[in-house]
VONU-767560 format. One line per field, with one value per residue: residue in three letters; x, y, z of N, C-alpha, C, O, CB in turn. Coordinates in Angstrom, 1 decimal, decimal comma. Glycine has a CB too. Layout:
BEGIN
res <- ALA/...
n.u <- X/...
n.v <- Y/...
n.w <- Z/...
ca.u <- X/...
ca.v <- Y/...
ca.w <- Z/...
c.u <- X/...
c.v <- Y/...
c.w <- Z/...
o.u <- X/...
o.v <- Y/...
o.w <- Z/...
cb.u <- X/...
cb.v <- Y/...
cb.w <- Z/...
***
This chain:
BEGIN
res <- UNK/UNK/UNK/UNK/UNK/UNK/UNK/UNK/UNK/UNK/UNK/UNK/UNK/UNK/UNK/UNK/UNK/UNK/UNK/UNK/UNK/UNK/UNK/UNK/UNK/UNK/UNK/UNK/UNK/UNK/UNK/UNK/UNK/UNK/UNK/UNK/UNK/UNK/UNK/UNK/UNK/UNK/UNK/UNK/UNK/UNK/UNK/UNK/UNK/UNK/UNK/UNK/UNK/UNK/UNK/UNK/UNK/UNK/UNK/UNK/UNK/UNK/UNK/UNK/UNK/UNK/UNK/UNK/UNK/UNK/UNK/UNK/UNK/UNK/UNK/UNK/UNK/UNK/UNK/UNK/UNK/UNK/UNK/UNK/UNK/UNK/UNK/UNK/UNK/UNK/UNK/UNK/UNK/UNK/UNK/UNK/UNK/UNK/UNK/UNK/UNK/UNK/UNK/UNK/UNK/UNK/UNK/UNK
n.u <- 137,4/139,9/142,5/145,2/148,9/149,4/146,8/145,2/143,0/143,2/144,2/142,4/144,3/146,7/145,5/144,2/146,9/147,6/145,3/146,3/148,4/147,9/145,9/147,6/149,5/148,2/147,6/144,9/143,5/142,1/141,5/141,0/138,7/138,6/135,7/134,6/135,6/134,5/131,8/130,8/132,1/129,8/127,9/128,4/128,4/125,4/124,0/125,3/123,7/124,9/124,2/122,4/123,1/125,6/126,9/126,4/127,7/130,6/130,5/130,8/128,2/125,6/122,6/120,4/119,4/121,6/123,3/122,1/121,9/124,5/124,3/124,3/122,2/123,2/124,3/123,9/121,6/119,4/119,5/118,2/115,8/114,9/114,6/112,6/110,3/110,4/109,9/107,3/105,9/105,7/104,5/102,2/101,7/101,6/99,2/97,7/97,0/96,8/94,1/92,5/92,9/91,2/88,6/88,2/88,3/86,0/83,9/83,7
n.v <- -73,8/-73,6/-74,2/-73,2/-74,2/-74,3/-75,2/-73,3/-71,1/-69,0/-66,0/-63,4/-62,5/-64,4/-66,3/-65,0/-65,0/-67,2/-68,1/-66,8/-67,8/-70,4/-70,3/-68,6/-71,1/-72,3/-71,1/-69,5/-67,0/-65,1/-64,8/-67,5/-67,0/-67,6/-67,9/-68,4/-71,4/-71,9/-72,1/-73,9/-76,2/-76,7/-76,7/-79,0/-80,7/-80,5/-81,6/-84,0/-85,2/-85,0/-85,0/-82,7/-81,7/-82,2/-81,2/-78,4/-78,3/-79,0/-76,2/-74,3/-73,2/-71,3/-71,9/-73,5/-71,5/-70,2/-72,3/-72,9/-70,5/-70,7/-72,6/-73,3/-73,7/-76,4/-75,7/-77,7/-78,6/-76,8/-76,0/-78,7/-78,2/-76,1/-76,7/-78,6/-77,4/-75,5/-77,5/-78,0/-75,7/-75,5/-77,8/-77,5/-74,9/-75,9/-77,6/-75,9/-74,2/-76,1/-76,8/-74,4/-74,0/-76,4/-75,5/-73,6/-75,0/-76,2/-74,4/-73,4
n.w <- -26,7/-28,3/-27,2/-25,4/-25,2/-23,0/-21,8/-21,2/-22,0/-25,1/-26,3/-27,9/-30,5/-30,3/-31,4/-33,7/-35,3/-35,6/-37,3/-39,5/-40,3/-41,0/-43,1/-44,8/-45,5/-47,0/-49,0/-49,3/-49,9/-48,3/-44,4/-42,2/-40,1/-36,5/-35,4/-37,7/-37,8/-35,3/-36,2/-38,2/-36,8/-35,0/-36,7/-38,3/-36,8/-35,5/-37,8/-38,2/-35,9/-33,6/-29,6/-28,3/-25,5/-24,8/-27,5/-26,4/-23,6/-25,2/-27,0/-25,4/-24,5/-22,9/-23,3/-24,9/-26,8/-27,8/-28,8/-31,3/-32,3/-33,5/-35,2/-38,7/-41,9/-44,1/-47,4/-49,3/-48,2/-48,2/-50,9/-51,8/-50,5/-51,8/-54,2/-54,3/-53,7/-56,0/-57,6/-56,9/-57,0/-59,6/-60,6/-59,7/-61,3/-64,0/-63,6/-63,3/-65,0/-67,4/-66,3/-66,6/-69,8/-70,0/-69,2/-71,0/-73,4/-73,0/-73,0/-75,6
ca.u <- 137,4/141,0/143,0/146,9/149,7/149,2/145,4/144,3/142,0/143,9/143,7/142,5/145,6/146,8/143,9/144,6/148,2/147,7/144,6/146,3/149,5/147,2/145,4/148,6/150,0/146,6/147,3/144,1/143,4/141,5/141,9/139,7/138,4/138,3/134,5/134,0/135,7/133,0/130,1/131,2/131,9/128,5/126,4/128,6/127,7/124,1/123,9/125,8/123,1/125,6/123,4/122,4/123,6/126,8/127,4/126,1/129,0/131,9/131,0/130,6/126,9/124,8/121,8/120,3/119,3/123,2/123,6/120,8/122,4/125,7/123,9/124,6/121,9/124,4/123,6/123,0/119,8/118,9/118,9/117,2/114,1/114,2/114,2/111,1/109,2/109,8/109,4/106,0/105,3/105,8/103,8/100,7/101,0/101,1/98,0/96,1/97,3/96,0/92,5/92,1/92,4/90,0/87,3/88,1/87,8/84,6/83,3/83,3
ca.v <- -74,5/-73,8/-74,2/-72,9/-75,6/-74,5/-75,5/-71,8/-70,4/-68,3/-64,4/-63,4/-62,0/-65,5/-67,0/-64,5/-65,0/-69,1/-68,6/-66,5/-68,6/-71,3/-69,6/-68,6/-71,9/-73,1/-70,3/-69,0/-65,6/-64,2/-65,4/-67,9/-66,4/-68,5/-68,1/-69,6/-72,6/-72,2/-72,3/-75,0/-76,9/-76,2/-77,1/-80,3/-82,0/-80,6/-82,3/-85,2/-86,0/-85,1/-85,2/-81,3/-81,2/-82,6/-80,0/-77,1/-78,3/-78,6/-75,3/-73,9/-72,5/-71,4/-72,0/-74,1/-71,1/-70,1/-73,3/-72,8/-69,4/-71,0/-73,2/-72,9/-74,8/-76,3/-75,2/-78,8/-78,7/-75,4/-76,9/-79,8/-77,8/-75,0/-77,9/-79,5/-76,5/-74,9/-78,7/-78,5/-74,8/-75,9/-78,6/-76,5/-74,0/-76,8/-77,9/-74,8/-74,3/-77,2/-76,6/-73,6/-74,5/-77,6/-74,9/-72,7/-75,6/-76,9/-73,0/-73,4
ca.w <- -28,0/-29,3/-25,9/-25,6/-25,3/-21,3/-21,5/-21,1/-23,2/-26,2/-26,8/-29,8/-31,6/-31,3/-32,3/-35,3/-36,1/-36,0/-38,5/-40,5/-40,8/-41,9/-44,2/-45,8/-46,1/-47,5/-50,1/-49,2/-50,0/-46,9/-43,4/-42,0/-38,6/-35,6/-35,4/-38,7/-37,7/-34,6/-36,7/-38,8/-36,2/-34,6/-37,9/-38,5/-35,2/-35,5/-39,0/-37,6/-35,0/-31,8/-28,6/-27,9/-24,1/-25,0/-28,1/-25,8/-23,2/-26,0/-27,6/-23,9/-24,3/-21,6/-23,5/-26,2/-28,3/-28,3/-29,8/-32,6/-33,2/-34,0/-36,3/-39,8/-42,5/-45,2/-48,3/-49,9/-47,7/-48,9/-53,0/-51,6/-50,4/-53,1/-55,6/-54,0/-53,7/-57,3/-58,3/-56,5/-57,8/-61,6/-61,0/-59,8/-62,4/-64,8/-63,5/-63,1/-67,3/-68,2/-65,8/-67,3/-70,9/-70,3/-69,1/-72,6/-74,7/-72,6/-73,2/-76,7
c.u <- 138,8/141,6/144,4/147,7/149,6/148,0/144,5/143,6/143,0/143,2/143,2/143,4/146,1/146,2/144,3/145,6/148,1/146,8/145,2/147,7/148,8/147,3/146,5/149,7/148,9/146,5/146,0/143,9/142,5/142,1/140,8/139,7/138,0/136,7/134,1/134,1/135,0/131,7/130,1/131,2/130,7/128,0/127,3/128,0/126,0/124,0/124,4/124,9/123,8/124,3/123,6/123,0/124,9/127,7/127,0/127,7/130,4/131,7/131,2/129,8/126,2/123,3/121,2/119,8/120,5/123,6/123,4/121,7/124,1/125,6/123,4/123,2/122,8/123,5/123,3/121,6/119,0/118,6/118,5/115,8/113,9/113,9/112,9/110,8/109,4/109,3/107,5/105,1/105,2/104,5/102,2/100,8/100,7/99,7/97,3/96,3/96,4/94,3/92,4/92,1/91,5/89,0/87,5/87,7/86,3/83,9/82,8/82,5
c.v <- -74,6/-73,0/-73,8/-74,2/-75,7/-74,8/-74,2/-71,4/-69,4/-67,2/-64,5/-62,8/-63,2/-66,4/-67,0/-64,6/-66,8/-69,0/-68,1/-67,3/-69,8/-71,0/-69,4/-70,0/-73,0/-72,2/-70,1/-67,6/-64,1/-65,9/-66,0/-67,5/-67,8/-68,9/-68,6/-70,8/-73,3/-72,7/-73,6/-76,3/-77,5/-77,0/-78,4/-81,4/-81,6/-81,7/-83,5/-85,7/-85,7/-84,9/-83,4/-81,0/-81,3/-81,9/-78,7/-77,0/-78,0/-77,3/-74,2/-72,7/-72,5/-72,1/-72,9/-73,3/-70,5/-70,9/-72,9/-71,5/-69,5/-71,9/-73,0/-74,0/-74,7/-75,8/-76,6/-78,8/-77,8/-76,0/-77,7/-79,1/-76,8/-76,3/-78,4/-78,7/-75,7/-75,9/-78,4/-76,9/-75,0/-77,3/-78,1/-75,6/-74,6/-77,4/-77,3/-74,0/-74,8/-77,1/-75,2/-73,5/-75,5/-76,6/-74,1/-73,7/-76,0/-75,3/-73,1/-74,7
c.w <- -28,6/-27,6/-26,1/-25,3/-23,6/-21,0/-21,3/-22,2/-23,9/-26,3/-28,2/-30,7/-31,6/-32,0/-34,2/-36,1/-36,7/-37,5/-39,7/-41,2/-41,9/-43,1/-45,5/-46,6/-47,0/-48,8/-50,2/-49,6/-49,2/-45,6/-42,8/-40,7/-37,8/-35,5/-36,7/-38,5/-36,3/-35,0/-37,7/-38,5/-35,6/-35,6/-38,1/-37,4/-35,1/-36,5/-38,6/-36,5/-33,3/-30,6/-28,0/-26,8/-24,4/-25,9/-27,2/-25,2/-23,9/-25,9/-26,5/-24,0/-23,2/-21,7/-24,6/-27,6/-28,6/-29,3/-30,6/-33,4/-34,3/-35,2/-37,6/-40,7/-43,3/-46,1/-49,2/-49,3/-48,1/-50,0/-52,5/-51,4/-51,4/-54,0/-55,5/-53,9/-54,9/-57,7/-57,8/-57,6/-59,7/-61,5/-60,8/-60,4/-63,7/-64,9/-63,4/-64,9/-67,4/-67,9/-66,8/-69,2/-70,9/-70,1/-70,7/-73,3/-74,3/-72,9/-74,9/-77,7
o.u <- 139,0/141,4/144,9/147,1/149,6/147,9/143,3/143,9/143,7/142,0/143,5/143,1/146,2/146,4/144,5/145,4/148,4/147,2/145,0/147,9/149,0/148,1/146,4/150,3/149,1/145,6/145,6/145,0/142,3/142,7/139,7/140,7/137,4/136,4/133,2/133,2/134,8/130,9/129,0/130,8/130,6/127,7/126,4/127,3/125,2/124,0/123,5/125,3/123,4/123,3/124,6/123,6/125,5/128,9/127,6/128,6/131,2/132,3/131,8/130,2/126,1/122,8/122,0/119,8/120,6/124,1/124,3/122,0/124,6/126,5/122,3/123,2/123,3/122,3/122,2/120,6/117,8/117,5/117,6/114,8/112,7/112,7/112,2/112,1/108,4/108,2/106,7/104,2/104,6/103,8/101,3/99,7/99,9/99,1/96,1/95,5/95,2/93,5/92,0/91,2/90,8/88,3/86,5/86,7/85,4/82,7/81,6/82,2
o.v <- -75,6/-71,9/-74,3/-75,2/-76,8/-74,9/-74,2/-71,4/-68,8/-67,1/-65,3/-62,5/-63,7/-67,1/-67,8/-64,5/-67,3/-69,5/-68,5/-67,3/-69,9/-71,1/-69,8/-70,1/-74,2/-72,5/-70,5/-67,2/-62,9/-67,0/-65,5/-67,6/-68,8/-70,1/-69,4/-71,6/-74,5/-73,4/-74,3/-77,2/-78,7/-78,1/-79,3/-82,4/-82,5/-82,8/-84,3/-86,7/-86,1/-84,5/-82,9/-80,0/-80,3/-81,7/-77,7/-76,3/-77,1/-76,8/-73,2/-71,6/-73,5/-72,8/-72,8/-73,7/-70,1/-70,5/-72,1/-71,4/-68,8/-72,0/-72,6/-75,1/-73,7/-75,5/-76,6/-78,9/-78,1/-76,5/-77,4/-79,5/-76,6/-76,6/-78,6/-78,7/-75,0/-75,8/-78,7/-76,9/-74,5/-77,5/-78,4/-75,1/-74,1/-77,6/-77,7/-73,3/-74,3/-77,2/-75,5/-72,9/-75,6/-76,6/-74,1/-73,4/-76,0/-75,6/-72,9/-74,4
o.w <- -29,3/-27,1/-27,1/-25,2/-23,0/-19,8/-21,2/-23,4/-23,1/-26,5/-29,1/-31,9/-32,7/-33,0/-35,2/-37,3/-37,7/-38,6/-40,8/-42,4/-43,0/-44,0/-46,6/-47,7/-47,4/-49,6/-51,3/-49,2/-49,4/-45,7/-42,9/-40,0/-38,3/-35,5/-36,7/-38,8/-36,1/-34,5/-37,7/-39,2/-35,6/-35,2/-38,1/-37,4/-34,7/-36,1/-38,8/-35,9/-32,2/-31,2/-27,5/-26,9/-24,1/-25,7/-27,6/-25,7/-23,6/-25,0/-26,7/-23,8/-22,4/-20,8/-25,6/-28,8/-29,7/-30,4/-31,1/-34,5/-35,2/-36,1/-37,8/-40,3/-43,6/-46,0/-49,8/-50,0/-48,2/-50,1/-53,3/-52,0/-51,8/-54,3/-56,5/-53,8/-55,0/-58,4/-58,6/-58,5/-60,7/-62,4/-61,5/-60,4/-64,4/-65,9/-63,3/-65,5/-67,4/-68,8/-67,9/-69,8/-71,9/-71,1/-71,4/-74,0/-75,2/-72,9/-75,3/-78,9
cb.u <- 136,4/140,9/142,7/147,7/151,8/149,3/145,3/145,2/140,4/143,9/144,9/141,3/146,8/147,3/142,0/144,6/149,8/146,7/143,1/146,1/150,3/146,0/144,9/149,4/150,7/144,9/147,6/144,0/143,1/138,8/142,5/139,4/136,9/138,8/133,8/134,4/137,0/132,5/129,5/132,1/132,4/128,1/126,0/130,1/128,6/123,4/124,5/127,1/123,4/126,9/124,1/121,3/123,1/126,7/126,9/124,7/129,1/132,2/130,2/132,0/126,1/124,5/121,7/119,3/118,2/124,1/123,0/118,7/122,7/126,4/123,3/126,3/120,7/125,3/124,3/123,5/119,4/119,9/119,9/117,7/113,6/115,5/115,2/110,7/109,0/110,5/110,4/105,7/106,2/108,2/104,3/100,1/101,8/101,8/97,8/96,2/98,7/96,4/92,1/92,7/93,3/89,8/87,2/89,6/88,8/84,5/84,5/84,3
cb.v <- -73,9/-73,0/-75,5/-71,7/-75,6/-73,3/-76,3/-70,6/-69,3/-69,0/-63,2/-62,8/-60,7/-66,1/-65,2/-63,4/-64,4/-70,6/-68,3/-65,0/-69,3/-71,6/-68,3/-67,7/-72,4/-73,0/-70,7/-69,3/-65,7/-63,8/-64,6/-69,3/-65,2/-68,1/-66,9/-69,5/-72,8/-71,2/-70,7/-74,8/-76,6/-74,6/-75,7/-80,5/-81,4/-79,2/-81,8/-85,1/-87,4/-83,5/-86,5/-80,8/-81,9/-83,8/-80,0/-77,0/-79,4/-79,0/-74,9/-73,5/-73,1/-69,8/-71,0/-75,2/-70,2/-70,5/-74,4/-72,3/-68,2/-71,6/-73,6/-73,0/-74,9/-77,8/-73,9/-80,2/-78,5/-74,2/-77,6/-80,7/-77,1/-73,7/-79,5/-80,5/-75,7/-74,3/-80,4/-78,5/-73,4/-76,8/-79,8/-75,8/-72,9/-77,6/-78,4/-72,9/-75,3/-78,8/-76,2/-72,6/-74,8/-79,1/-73,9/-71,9/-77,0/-77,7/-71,7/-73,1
cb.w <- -29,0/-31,3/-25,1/-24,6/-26,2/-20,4/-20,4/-20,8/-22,5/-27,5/-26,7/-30,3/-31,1/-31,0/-32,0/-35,4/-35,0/-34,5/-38,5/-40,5/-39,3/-41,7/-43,6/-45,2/-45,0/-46,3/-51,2/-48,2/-51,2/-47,1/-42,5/-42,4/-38,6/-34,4/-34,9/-39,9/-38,0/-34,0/-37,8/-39,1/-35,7/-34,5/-39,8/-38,5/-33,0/-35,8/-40,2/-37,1/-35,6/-31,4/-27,5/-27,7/-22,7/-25,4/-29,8/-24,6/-22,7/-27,4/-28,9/-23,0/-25,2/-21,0/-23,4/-26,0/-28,7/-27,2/-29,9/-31,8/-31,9/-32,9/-35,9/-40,1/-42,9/-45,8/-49,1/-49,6/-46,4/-49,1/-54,4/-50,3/-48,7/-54,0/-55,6/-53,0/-52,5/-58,4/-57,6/-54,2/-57,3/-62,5/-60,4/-58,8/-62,8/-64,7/-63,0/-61,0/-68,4/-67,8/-63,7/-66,5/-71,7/-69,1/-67,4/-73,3/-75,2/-70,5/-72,9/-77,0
***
């Protein structure tokens, strides 16, 4: 994934010194790790639709639940489905309120 200027695969101490160069010129205040910008990668092209066999090959997975493991949900999708399911829970306790005062007033 992050190849040397010779095409060889990169150790990880340079890995580490490049991210952390970044990082510092990004005035960042931690270092971003190569494997975050794996998983990132990973969950953009999931979310983007890329063709599974074709992201397995890039990220150079054996397997398709390698993939999956690399696969981040964003967190907009996250507040999208909490939203719709307290939205749904408020709306059934609203309605089992209201049933149950119609049976009290029908009691009396």
């Amino acid at each position: 994934m992050f190849p040397s200027e010779l095409g060889t695969c990169r150790s990880a101490s340079s890995l580490h010194k490049a991210m952390a160069t970044i990082s510092k010129v990004m005035k960042l205040d931690f270092v971003v790790a190569p494997q975050v910008l794996r998983r990132s990668f990973n969950t953009i092209c999931v979310t983007s639709g890329v063709n599974e066999i074709v992201l397995r090959a890039m990220m150079g997975h054996a397997s398709p639940e390698m993939t999956e493991l690399y696969a981040g949900v964003p967190l907009e999708d996250k507040q999208r489905v909490l939203k719709a399911v307290v939205g749904q829970l408020f709306e059934w306790d609203l309605r089992s309120i209201l049933r149950s005062k119609k049976r009290r007033w029908a009691a009396i």
